[in-house]
Wavefront OBJ file of the C-alpha trace (Angstrom):
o trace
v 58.547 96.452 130.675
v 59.528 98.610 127.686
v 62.584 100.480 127.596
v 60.989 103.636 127.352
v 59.103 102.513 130.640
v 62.317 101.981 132.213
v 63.371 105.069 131.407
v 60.683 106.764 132.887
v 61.529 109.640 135.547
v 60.759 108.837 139.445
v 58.841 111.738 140.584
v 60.107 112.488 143.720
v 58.244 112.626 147.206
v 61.120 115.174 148.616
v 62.584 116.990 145.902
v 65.880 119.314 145.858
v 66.200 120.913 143.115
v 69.219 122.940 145.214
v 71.244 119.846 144.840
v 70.433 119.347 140.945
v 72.978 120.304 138.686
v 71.245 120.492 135.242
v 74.897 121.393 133.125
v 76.098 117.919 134.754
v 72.991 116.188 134.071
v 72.685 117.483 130.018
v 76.499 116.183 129.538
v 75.617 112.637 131.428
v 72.484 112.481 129.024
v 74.727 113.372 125.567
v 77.604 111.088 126.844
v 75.005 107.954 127.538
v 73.175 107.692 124.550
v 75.437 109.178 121.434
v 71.880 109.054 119.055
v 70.757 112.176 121.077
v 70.728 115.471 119.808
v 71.714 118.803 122.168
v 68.100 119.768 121.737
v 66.399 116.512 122.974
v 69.531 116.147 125.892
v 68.238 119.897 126.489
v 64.844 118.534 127.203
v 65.183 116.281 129.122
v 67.610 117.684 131.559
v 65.138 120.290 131.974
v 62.331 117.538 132.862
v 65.002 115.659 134.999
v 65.108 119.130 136.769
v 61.339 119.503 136.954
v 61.405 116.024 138.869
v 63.675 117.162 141.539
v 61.204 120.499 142.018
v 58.754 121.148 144.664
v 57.049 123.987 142.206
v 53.315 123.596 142.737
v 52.040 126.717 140.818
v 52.449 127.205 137.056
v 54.190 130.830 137.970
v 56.883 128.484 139.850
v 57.288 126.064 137.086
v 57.962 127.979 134.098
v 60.329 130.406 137.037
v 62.277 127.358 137.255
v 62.400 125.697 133.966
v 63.520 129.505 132.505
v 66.358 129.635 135.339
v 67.369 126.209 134.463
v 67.409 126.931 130.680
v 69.892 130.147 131.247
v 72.188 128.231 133.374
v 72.564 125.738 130.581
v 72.735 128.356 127.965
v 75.360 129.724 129.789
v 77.158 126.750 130.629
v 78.060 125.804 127.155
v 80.306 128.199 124.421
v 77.349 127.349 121.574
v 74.623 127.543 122.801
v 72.544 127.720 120.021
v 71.074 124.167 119.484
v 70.442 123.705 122.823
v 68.339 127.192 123.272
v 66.202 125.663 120.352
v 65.244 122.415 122.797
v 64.992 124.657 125.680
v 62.498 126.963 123.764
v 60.427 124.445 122.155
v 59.904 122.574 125.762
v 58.869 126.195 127.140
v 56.110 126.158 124.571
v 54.996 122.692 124.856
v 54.802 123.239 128.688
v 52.978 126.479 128.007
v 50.959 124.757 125.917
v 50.132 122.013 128.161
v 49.482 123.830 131.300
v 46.579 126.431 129.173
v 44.564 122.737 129.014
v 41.793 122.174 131.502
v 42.404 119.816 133.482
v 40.122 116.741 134.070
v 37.305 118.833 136.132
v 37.309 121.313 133.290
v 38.889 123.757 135.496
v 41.763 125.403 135.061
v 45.324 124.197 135.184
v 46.313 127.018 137.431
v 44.393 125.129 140.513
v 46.049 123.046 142.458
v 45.017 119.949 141.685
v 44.740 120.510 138.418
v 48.175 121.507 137.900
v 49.704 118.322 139.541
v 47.532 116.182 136.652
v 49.229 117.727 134.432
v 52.888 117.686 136.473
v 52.312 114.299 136.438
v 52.350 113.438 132.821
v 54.837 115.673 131.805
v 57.134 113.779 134.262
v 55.636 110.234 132.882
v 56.193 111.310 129.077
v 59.014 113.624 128.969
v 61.220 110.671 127.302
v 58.549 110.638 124.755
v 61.001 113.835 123.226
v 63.765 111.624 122.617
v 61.560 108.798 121.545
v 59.620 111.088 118.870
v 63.375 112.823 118.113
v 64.861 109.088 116.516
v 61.527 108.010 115.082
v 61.722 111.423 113.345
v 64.722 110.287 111.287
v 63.294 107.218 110.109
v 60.167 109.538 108.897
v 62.640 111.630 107.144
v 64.447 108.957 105.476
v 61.139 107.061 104.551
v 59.708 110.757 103.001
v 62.921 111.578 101.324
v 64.007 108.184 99.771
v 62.184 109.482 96.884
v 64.775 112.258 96.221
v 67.521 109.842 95.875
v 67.906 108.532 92.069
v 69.928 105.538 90.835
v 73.516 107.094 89.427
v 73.241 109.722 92.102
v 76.334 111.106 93.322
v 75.691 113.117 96.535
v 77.877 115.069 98.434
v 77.852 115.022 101.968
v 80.147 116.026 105.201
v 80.218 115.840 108.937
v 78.379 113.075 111.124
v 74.870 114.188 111.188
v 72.578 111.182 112.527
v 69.505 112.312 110.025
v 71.753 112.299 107.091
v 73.122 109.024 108.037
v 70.209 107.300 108.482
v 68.082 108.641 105.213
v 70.978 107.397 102.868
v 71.262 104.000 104.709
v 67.667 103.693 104.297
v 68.034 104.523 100.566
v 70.658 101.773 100.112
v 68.082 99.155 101.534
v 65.295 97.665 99.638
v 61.705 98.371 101.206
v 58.384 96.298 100.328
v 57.388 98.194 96.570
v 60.634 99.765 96.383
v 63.847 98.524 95.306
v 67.254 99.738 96.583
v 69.204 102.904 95.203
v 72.294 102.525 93.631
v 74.290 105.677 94.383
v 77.558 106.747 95.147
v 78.300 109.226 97.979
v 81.266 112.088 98.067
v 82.005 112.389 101.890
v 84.158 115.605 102.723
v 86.593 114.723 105.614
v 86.687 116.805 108.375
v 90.546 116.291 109.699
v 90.013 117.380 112.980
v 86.635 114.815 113.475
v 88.374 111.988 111.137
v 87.112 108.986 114.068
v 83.485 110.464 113.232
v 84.326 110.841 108.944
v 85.670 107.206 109.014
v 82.699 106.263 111.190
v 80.468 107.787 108.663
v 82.262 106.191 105.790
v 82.062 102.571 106.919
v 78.608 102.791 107.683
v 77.481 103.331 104.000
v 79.876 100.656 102.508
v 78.836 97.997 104.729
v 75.621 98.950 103.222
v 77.164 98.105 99.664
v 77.441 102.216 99.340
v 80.341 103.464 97.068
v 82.332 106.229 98.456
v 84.661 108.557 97.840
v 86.746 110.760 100.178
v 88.220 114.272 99.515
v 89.454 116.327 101.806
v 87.675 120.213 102.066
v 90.101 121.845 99.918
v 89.081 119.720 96.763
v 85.313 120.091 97.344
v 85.637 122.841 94.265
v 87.251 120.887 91.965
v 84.817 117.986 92.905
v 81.241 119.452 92.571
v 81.307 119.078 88.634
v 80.581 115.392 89.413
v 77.743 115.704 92.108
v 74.269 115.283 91.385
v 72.822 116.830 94.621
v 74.574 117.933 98.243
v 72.705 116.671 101.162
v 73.813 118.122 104.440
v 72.438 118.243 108.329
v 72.171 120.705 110.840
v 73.196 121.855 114.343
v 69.886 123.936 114.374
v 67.270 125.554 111.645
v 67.078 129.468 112.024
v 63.804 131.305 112.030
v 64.313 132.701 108.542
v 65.002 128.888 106.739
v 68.291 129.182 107.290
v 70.784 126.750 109.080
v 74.120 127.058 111.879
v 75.482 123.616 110.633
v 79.207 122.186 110.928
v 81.596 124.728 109.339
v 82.264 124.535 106.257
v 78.478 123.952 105.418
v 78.271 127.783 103.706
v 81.389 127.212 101.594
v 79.523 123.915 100.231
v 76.432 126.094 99.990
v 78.113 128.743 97.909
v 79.702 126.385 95.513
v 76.811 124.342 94.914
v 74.569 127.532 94.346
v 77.521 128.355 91.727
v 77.387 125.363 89.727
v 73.550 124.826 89.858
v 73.539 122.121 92.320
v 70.331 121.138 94.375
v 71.503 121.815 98.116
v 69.318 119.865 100.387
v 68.910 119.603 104.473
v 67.701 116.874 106.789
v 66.862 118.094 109.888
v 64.724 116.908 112.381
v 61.583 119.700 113.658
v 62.809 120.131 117.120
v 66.315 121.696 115.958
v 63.533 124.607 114.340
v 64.262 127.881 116.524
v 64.138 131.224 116.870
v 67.664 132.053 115.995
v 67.542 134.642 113.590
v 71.480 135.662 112.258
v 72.238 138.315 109.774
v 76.046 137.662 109.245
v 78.490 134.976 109.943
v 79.698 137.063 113.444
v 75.856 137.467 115.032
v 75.385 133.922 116.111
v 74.907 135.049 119.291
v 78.533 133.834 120.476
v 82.164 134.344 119.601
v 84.134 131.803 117.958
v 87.798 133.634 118.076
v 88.166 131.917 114.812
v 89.735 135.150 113.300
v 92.094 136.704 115.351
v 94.833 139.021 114.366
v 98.031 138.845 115.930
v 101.832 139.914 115.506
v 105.155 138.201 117.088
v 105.390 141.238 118.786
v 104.484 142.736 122.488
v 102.689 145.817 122.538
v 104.182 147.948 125.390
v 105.860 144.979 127.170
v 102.810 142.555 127.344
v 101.863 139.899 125.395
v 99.129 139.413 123.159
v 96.706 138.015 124.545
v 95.640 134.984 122.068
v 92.012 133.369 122.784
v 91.386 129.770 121.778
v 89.051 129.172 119.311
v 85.695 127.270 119.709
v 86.295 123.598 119.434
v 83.692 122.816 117.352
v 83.211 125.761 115.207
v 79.707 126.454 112.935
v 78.638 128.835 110.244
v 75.356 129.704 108.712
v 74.103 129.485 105.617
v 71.367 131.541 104.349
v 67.853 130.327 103.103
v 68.345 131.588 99.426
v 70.835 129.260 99.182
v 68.936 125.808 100.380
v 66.863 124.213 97.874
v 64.972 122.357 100.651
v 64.426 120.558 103.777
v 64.129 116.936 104.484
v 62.113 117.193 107.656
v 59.824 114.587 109.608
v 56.966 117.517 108.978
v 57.476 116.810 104.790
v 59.908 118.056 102.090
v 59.838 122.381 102.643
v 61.261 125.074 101.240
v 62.930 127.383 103.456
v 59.898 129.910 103.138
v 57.465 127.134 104.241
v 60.502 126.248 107.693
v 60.050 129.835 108.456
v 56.333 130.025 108.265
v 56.021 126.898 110.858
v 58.929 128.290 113.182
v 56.546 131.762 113.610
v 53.587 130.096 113.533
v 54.995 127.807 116.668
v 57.193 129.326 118.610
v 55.909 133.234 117.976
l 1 2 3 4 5 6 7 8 9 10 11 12 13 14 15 16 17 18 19 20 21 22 23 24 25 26 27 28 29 30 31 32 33 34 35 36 37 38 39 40 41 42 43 44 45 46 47 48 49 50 51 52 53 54 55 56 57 58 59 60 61 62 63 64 65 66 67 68 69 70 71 72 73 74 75 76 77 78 79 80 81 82 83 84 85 86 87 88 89 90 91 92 93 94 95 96 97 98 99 100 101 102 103 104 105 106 107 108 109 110 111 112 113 114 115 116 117 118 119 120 121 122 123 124 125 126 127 128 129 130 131 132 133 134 135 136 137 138 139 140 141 142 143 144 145 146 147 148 149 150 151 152 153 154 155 156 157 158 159 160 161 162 163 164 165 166 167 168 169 170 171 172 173 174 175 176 177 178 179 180 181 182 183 184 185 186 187 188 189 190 191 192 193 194 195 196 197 198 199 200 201 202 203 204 205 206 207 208 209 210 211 212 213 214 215 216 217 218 219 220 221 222 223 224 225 226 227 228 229 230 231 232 233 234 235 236 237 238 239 240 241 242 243 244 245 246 247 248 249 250 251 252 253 254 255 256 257 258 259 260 261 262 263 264 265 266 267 268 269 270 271 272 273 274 275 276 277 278 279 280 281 282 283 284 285 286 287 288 289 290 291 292 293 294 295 296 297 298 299 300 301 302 303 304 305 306 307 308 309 310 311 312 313 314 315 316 317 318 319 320 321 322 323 324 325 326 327 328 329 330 331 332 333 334 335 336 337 338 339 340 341
């Protein structure tokens, strides 16, 4: 039996989806298998969900996958990346349900609809499946960007970004290994997950440097290209990445330096920010404060987001590394309408 066969969800002769508690199941699925990504643990906490429901209409199914999908929006401070798994499943179940079934009726008939119940419930773990075979695609499609005497500039622990330049430091049938040297920005308050990063690529013979983000200025006069993942892809080519991502963005824009993005299709959403402060959530990272009480109270003080994002524009990404190809942000934008709109 495969794994993914053993993974496959029981569908349930007396569901309860009263008892289910999807926020509980989405951290169980992130804390079990570290290679998964909040949109994919998204996903299948919603299917896990859909396999403790007695829905038997399409009307009750997407009732309960949307109620599901707020609770877990509002579960979590960032909700961001996971909104973009919970809105791509929407649409592939939309999309799956307008099929005729195998009379050539309609899904909205009974028996049609449990057909297709069925094989969402059989193949939901195909997401995660697809989601780390999409990183290999991106590293096999994007070798080709990395050059002998490279020096790329990276930060944070992004899984895409990881593999591609792993990939690149191993030889492939036709195509030798690249010699490069890597510039990782350490992030003191994720050092385990830096170091992590860092012994990963010189086990794979990969020189690298570390700085810490205050010398990433005085550093970019030495980088060939800046390669960089993402929490999730906005609907304008854009990116909410790991903070300090814009301030990369900016500096590499200033010195002429290509500024690429791995990032795997299902983090595409419809996230659309202007500014740093319409994410769609409040980071209290800037807070102003004195030592003083104002009439007898204190201040009140809120903590700040533990894991705090920004966003960095399109005009400022040279391109994508994605398992769909190499795009421009123009050509991330045009799939993200042409998908999700």
């Amino acid at each position: 039996m495969s794994v993914l066969e053993e993974r496959e969800l029981p569908i349930r002769s007396n569901p309860d989806i009263e008892s289910f508690d999807i926020v509980q199941t989405y951290h169980k699925l992130l804390a079990d298998d570290p290679e998964l990504t909040m949109p994919v643990a998204a996903i299948e906490a919603l299917i896990e969900a859909l396999g403790q429901s007695s829905a038997k209409t399409v009307f009750e199914t997407m009732d309960l996958v949307k109620t599901q999908s707020a609770k877990l929006r509002a579960a979590v401070r960032n909700p961001v990346a996971l909104t973009h798994g919970t809105d791509l499943f929407q649409q592939y179940l939309v999309l799956s349900l307008k099929q005729p079934g195998p009379d050539g009726k309609e899904t909205s008939s009974h028996e049609n609809f449990e057909v297709v119940r069925q094989h969402l419930m059989r193949n939901g773990r195909l997401f995660a499946q697809r989601a780390k075979e999409a990183r290999e695609q991106i590293a096999t499609i994007s070798r080709r960007y990395i050059h002998d005497s490279h020096t790329i500039l990276t930060h944070g622990g992004s899984r895409v970004v990881g593999t591609l330049l792993g990939r690149a430091a191993e030889s492939i049938p036709g195509d030798g290994r690249r010699r490069f040297k890597v510039i990782h920005v350490m992030n003191e308050a994720r050092r385990t997950e830096s170091n992590r990063v860092v012994a990963a690529l010189r086990a794979k013979g990969v020189p690298v440097a570390t700085i810490p983000e205050s010398a990433i200025a005085y550093s970019m006069s030495k980088v060939s290209m800046v390669l960089v993942g993402a929490e999730a892809v906005t609907a304008n080519g854009g990116i909410i990445s790991r903070m300090g991502t814009y301030q990369i963005a900016l500096l590499a824009k200033a010195l002429k330096k290509d500024f690429f993005v791995a990032a795997e299709q299902h983090k595409f959403g419809k996230t659309f920010p202007l500014t740093q402060f319409e994410l769609g959530f409040d980071q209290n990272m800037i807070q102003f404060h004195t030592n003083k009480t104002l009439e007898g109270k204190e201040e009140e003080v809120k903590e700040p987001i533990a894991d705090p994002v920004d966003y960095t524009p399109p005009k400022y990404i040279t391109s994508f590394f994605s398992d769909n190809g190499v795009l421009e942000p123009s050509a991330v934008a045009k799939q993200i309408i042409d998908f999700l709109y």
